[in-house]
BAVEXZA-45789 format. One line per 4 residues: number of its first residue (from 1); their letters; for each residue y, x, z of N, C-alpha, C. Coordinates in steps of 0.02 Angstrom, whole numbers, plus 50000, padded with zeros to 5 digits. Layout:
N
NUM) a) Y,X,Z,Y,X,Z,Y,X,Z ~ ...;
***
This chain:
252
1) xxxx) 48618,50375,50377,48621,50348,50445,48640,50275,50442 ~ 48591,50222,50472,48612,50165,50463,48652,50116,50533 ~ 48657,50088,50544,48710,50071,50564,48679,50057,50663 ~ 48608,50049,50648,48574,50061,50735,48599,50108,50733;
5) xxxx) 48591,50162,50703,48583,50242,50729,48647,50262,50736 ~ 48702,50236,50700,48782,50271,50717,48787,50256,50762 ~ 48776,50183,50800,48815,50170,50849,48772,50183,50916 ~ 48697,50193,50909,48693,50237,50959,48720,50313,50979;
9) xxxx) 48701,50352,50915,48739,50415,50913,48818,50410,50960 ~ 48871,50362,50950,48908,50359,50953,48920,50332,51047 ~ 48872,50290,51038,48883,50270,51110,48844,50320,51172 ~ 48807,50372,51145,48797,50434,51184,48838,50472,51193;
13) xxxx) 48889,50482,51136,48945,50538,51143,48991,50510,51180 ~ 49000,50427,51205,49028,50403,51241,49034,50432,51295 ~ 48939,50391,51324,48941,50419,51374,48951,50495,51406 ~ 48929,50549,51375,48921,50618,51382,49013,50621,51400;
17) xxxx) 49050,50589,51380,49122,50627,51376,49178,50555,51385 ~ 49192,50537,51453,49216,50479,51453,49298,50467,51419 ~ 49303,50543,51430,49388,50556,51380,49391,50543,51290 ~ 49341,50531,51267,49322,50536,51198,49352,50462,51202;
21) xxxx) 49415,50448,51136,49423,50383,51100,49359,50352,51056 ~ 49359,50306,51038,49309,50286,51021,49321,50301,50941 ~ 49363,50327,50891,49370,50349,50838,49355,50425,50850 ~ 49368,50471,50907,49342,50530,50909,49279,50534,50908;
25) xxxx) 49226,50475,50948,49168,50473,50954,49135,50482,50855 ~ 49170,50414,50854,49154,50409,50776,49148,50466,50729 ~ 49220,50521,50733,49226,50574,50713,49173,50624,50701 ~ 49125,50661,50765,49098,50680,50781,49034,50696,50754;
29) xxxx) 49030,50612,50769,48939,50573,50733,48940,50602,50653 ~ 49020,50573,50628,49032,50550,50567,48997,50661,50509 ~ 49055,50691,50566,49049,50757,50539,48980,50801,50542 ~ 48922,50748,50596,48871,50796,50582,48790,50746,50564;
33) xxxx) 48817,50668,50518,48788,50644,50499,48814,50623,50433 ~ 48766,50601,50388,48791,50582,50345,48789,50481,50338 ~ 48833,50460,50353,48844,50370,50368,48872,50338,50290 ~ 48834,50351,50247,48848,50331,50176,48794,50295,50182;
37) xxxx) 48804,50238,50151,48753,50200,50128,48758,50173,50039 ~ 48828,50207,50022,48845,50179,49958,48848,50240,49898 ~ 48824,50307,49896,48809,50368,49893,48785,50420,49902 ~ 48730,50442,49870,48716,50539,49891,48756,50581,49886;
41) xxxx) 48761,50631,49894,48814,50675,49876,48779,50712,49805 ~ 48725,50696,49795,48723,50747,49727,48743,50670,49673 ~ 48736,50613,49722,48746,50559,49674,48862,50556,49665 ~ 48870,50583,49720,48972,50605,49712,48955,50640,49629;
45) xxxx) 48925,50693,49648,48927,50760,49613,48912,50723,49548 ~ 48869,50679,49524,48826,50658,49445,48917,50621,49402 ~ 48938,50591,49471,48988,50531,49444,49041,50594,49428 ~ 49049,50623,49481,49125,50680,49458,49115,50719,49394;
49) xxxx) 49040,50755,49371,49055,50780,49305,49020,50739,49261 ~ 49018,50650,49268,49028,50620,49196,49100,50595,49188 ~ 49135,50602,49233,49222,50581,49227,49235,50651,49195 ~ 49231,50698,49229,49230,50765,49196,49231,50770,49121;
53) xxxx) 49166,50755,49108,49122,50763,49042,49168,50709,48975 ~ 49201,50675,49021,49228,50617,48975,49314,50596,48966 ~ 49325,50664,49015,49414,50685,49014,49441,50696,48946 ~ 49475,50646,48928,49502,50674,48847,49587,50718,48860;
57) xxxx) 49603,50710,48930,49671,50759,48924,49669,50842,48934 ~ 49696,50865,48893,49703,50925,48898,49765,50974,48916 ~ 49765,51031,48946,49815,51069,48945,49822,51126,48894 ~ 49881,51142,48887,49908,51194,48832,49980,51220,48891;
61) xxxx) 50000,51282,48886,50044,51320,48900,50091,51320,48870 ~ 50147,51294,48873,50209,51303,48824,50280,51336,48854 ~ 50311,51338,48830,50380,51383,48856,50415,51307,48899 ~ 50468,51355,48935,50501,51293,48984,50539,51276,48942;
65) xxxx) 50568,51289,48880,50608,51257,48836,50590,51221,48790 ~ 50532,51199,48802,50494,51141,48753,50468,51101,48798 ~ 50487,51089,48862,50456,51056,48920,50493,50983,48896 ~ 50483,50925,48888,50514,50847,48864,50536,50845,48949;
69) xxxx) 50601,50806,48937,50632,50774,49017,50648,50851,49044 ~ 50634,50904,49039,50652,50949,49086,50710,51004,49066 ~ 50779,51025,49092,50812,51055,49073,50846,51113,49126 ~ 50869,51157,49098,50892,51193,49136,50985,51195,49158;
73) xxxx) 51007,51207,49189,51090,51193,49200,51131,51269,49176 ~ 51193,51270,49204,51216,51341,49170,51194,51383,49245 ~ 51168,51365,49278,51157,51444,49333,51060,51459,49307 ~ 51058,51397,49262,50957,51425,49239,50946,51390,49283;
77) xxxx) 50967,51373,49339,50904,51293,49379,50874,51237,49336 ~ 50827,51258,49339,50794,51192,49313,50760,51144,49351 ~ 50800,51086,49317,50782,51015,49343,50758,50967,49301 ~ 50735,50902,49326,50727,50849,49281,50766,50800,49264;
81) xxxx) 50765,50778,49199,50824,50726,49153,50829,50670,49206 ~ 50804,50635,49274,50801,50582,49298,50842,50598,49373 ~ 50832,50681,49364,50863,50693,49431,50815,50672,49495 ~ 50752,50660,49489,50684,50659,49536,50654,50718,49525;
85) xxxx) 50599,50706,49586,50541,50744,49556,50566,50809,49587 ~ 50555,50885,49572,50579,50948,49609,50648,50983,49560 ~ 50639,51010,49587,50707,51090,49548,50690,51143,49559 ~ 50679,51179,49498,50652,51251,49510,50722,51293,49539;
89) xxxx) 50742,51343,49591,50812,51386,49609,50783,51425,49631 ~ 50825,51473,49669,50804,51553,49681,50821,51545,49745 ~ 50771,51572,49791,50794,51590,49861,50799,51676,49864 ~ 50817,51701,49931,50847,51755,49933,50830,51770,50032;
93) xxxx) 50751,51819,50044,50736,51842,50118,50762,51878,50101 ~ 50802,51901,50171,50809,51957,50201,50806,51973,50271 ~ 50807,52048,50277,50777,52052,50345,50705,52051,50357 ~ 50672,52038,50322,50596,52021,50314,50560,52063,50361;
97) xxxx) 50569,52095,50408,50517,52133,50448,50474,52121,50449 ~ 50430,52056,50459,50369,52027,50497,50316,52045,50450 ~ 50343,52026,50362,50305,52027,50312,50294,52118,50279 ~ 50261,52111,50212,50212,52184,50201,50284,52193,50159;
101) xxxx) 50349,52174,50123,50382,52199,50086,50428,52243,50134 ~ 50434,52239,50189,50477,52265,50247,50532,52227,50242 ~ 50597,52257,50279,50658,52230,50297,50721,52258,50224 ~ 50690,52253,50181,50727,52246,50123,50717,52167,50084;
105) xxxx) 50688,52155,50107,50658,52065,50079,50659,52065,50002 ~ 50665,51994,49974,50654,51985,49914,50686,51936,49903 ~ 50694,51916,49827,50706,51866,49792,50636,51837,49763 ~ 50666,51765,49734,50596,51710,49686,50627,51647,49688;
109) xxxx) 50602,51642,49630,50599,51544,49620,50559,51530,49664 ~ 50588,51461,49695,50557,51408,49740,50554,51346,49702 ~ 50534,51324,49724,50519,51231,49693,50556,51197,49755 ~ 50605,51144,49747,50653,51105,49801,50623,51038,49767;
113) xxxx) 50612,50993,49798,50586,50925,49807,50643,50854,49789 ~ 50645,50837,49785,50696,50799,49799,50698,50775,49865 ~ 50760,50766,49910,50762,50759,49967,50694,50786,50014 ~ 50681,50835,49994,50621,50889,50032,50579,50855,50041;
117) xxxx) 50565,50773,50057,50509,50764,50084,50482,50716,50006 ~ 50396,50764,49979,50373,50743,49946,50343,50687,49926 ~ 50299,50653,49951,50276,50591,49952,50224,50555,50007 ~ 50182,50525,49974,50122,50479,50028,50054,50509,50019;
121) xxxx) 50021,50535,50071,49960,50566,50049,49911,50528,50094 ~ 49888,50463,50064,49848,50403,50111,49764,50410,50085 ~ 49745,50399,50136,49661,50393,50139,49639,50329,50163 ~ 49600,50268,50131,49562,50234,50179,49505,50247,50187;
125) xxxx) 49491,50193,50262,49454,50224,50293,49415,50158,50295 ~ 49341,50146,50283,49311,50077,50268,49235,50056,50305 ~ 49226,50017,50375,49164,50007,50367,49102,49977,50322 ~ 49071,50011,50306,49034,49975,50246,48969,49961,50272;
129) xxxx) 48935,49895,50291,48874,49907,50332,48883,49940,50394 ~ 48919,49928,50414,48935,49958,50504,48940,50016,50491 ~ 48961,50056,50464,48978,50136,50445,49039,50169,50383 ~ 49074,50200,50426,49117,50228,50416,49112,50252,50361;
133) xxxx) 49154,50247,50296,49163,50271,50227,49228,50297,50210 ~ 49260,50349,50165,49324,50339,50138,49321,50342,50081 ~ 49391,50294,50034,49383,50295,49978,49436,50346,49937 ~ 49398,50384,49901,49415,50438,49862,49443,50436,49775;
137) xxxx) 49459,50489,49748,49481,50491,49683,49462,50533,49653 ~ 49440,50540,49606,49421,50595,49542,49496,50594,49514 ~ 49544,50640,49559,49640,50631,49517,49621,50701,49473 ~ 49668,50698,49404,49692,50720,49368,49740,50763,49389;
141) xxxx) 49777,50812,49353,49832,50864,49383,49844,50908,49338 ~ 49900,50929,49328,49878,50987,49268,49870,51056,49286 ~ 49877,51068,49341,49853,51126,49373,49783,51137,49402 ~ 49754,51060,49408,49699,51085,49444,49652,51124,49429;
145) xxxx) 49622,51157,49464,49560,51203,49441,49496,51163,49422 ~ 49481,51167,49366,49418,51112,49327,49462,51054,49299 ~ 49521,51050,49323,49573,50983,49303,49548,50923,49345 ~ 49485,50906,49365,49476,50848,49413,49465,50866,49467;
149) xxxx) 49503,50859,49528,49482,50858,49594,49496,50801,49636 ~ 49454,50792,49691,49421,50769,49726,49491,50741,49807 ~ 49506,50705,49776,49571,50699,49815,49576,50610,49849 ~ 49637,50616,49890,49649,50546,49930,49632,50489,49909;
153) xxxx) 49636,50434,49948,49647,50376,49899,49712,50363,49863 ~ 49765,50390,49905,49846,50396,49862,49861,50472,49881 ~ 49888,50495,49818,49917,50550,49817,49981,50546,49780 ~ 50033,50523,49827,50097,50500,49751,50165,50526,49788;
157) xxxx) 50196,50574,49760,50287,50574,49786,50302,50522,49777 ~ 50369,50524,49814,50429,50481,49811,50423,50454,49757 ~ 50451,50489,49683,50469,50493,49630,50435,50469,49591 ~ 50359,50476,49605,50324,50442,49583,50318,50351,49602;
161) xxxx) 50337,50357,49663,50314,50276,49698,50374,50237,49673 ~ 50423,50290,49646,50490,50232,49646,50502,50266,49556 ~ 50431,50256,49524,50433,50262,49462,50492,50306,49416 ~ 50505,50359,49459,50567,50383,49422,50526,50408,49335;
165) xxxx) 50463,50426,49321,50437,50434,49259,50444,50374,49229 ~ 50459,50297,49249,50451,50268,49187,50371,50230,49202 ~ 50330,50238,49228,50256,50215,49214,50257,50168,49272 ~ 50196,50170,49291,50202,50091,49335,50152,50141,49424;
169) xxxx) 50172,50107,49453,50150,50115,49512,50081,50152,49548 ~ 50046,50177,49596,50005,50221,49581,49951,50188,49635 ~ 49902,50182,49606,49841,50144,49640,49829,50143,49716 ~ 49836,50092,49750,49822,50070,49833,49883,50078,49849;
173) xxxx) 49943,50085,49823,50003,50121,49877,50017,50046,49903 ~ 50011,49990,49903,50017,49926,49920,49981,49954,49999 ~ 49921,49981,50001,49918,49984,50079,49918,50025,50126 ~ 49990,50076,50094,50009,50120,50152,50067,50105,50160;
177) xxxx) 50102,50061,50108,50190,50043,50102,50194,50022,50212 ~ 50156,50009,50243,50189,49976,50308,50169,50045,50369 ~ 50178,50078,50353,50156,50152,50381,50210,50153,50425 ~ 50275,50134,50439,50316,50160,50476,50330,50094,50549;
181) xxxx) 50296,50043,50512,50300,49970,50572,50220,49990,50607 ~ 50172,49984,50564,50104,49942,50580,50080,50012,50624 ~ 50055,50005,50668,50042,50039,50719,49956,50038,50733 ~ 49939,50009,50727,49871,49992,50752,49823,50001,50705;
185) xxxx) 49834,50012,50639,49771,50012,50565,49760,50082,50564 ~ 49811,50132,50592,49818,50210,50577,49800,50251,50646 ~ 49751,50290,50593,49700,50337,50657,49734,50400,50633 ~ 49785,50419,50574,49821,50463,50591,49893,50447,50538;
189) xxxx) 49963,50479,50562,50018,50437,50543,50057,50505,50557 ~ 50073,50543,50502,50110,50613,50545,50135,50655,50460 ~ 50187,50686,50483,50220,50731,50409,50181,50773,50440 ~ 50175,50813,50380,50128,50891,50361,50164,50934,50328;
193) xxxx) 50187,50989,50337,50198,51038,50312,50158,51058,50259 ~ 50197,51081,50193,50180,51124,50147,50185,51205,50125 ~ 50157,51224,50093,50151,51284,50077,50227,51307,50060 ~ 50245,51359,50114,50323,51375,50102,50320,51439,50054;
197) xxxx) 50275,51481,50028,50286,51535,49977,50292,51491,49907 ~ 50287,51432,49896,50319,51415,49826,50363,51362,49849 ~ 50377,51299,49900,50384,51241,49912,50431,51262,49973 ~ 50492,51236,49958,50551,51230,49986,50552,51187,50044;
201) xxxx) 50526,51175,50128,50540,51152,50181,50523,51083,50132 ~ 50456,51090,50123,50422,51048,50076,50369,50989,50137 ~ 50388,50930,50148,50319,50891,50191,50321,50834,50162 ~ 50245,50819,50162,50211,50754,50126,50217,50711,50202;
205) xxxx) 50186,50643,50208,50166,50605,50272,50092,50579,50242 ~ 50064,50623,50308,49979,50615,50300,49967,50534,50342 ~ 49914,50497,50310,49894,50462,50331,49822,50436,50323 ~ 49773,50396,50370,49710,50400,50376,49739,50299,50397;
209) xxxx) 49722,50253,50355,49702,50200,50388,49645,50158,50370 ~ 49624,50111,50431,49588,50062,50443,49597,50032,50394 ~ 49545,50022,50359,49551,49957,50298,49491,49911,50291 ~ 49480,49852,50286,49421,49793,50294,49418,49790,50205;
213) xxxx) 49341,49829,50228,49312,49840,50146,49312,49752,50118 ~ 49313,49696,50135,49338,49647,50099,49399,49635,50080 ~ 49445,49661,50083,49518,49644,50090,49497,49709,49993 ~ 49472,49737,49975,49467,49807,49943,49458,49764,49883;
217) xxxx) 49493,49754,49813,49460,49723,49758,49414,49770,49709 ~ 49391,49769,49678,49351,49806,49626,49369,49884,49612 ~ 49356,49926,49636,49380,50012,49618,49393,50045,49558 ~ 49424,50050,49519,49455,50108,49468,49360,50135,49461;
221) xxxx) 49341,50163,49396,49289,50221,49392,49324,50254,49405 ~ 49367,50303,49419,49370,50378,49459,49378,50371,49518 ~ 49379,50313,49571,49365,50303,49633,49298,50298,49648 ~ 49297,50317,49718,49223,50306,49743,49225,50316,49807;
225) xxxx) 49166,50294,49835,49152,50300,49921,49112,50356,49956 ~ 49129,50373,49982,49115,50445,50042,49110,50441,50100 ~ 49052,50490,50117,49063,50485,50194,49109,50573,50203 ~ 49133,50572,50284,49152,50657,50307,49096,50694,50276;
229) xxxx) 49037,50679,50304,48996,50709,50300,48984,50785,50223 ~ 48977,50716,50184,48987,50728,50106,49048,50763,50068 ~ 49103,50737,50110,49149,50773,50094,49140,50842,50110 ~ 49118,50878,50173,49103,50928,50214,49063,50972,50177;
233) xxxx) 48997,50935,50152,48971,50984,50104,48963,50991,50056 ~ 49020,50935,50003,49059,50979,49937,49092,51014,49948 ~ 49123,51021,50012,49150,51081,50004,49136,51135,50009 ~ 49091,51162,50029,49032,51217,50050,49026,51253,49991;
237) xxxx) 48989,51216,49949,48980,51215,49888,49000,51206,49814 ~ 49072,51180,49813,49094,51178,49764,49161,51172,49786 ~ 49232,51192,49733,49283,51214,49751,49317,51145,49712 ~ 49305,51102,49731,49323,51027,49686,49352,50987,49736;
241) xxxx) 49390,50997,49793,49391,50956,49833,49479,51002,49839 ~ 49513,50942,49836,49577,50989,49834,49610,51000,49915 ~ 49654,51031,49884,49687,51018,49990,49710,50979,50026 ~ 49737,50911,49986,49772,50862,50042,49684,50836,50058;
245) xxxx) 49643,50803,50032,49622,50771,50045,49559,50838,50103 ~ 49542,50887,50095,49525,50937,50152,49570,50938,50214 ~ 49642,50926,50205,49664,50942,50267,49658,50883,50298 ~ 49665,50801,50269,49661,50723,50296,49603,50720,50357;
249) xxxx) 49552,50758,50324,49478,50733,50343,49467,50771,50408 ~ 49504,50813,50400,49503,50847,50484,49560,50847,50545 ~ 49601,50815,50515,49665,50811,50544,49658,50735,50612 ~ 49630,50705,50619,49637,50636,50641,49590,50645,50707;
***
């Protein structure tokens, strides 16, 4: 879709619905066109499994007592040598009616966060040629399924942003650091809840901003540009698209 055609699309859904913001309009167009001009999606798909194809890290399974930096205390909590990052402890339902174990509840390790709230989960958002793009990541993880998925432009805790590992800082966070002043670049600005069956009163702060694809210097190879669209139907089709960056794209 080139850039006549969005903004007519867009200025019909105007008119049809005078309550529509003009980023909802966008929304709309965005989710049932595809407004890339800088990608196919089988051309996402070629780039994700030659990063794939060319991943030299690997995982191996080891015991928690060969974990480097990670220790356990005398009650068995385990934490990390920096004191960031989470703590594995035991919670304890009871009463549980609502759920299938009944009102005898249960015990389990939980994962606790440091100060519960995890990190920055930022997306930009870029006209490129008069059309709406976001820029994405081929991130690494050691859990992920395939190991590369298809995630934010920042995906970083606390712990990470304030380098408690030791390494250096985590790509774009320079332009979400003003998330709590700048008011006007962000089409969405809000904590999110996490998954409470492993993650302890666990929330990230989702964010979606405005960014002037000139202001953008040269991209990382595991970055790249997307439309909703594309995003929408990798996901259909392939299970490579992780969850912050699925829940971003519909949230705003």
């Amino acid at each position: 879709m080139n850039i006549e055609e969005f903004r007519k699309a867009k200025k019909e859904l105007l008119s049809l619905n005078e309550k529509l913001s003009e980023i909802e309009a966008e929304k709309l167009v965005e989710l049932q066109h595809d407004t890339s001009n800088q990608n196919t999606t089988n051309g996402i798909l070629d780039w994700y499994n030659k990063l794939l194809n060319n991943l030299e890290t690997s995982i191996d399974i080891v015991n928690i007592d060969e974990c480097k930096d990670w220790e356990a205390d005398e009650n068995l909590n385990l934490k990390h040598s920096s004191g960031s990052f989470f703590q594995v402890k035991g919670v304890r339902a009871s009463m549980s009616t609502s759920r299938e174990v009944g009102s005898s509840g249960w015990d389990q390790p939980i994962l606790i966060e440091k100060n519960f709230d995890g990190g920055i989960l930022g997306l930009v958002r870029s006209y490129i040629n008069g059309t709406p793009h976001y820029l994405i990541e081929a991130k690494f993880e050691p859990g992920n399924y395939n190991l590369l998925q298809l995630s934010p432009t920042l995906q970083a805790t606390f712990s990470n942003i304030e380098k408690a590992h030791g390494g250096k800082s985590p790509n774009y966070l320079d332009y979400f650091l003003d998330y709590q002043e700048n008011k006007k670049d962000y089409i969405f600005n809000q904590w999110m809840s996490e998954d409470g069956g492993r993650l302890f009163n666990k929330r990230n702060r989702g964010l979606v901003k405005n960014v002037e694809y000139n202001d953008i210097v040269k991209i990382p190879d595991n970055f790249t540009w997307v439309s909703l669209f594309q995003i929408k139907e990798i996901m259909k089709n392939q299970p490579i698209v992780n969850p912050h960056l699925a829940r971003l794209i519909f949230l705003f």
